[in-house]
Phi, psi and omega in degrees: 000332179301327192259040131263104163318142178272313203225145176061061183258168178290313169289014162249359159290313199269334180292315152345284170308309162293345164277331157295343168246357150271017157092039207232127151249157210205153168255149194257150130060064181208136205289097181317316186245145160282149165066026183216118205293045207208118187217165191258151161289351164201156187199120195245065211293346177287286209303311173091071178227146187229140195235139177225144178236111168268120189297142170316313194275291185296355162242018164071039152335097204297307151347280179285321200304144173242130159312112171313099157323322183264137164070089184258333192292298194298323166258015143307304161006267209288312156332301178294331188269332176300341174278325199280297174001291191303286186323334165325269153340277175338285186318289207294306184313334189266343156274359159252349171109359164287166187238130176267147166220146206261132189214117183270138188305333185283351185275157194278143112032271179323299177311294152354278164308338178258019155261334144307259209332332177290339196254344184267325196253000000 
């Protein structure tokens, strides 16, 4: 488990980099709400938009996501709370005035970004 990166994995550098080249500056891997244990992959704090790129496994990608052959119940689980999380998440940002936008790590980069951007201006 140690070597799954929290941060600076290869789809949030690129997505990054595509958001950085339509002129979008952003804070990386910073907690949107205070006091509340949730934090973003990009954070656009004038704008109030918080963008999280969600790995294919760990959030249960309707597309990508795979059964664990091994221990399948605990990571059924841990999916599953990791989704009711997001939805969480989502919920508490959207009763502070923020906007979420949700991003799956298989998605292109480019597109992505002009889906930030569309949520930043």
């Amino acid at each position: 488990m140690r070597s799954n990166r929290g941060r600076d994995t290869r789809p949030e550098l690129a997505l990054r980099r595509a958001v950085h080249a339509l002129g979008l500056r952003y804070r990386v891997g910073a907690r949107p709400l205070k006091g509340v244990r949730r934090t973003a992959d990009l954070l656009f704090t004038r704008a109030k938009v918080a963008v999280f790129l969600d790995g294919c496994f760990w959030h249960g990608c309707p597309e990508h996501h795979t059964v664990a052959a091994t221990n399948a119940e605990f990571w059924a689980r841990k999916v599953s709370d990791n989704r009711r999380r997001d939805r969480d998440t989502d919920q508490r940002l959207a009763e502070a005035g923020w906007r979420s936008v949700r991003v799956w790590e298989h998605e292109d980069p480019a597109e992505a970004a002009l889906r930030v951007r569309a949520a930043v201006t």
